[in-house]
N, C-alpha and C positions, 0 to 999 in steps of 0.2 A: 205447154199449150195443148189447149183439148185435139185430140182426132174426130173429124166428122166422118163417122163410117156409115152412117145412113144416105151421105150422099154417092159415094162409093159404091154402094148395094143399090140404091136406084140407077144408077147410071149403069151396071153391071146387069140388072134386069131388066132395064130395055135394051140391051146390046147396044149400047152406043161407046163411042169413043170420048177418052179426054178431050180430043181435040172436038168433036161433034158436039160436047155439051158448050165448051166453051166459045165453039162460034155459034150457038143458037142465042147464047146469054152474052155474047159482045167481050169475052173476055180470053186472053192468051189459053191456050194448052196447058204452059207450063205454070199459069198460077191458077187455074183448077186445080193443075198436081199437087202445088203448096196446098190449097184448100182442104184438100182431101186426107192429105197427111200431116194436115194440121202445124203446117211448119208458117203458117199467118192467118192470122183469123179471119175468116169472112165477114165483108162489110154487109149491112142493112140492103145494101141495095142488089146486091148478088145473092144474099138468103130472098129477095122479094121473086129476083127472075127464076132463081131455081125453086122453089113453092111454085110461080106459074107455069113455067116449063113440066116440073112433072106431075102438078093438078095435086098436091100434099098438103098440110099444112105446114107453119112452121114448129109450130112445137113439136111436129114427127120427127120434121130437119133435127132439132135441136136434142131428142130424145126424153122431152118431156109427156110425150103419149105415144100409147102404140099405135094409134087410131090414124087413119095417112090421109081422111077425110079431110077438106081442108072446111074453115069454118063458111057457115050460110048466113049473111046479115038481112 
């Protein structure tokens, strides 16, 4: 299973906690941990809250751009 380490490093560069991210996006501590280290993959609806949460897009999440702009419709 993939590791998301980009959310790792945002969550690391706003000095926030596992536990912090995971009650701003309604979810446990310890399956942010799985998320993070890639031990389950992240559902559609937790890549949409953390894209809103830290103002990214999702292909930053996902490592298909380097660009953390999220898109403008």
């Amino acid at each position: 299973m993939e590791k998301y380490e980009r959310i790792r490093a945002l969550r690391e560069d706003a000095d926030l906690t596992q536990e912090k991210v995971g009650a701003a996006i309604n979810i446990p501590q310890r399956t942010y941990a799985y998320y993070e280290s890639g031990q389950r993959m992240i559902p559609p609806y937790v890549l949409c809250a953390l894209t809103d949460f830290y103002g990214v897009s999702l292909d930053y999440i996902l490592g298909r751009t380097n660009n953390k702009a999220p898109y403008r419709t």
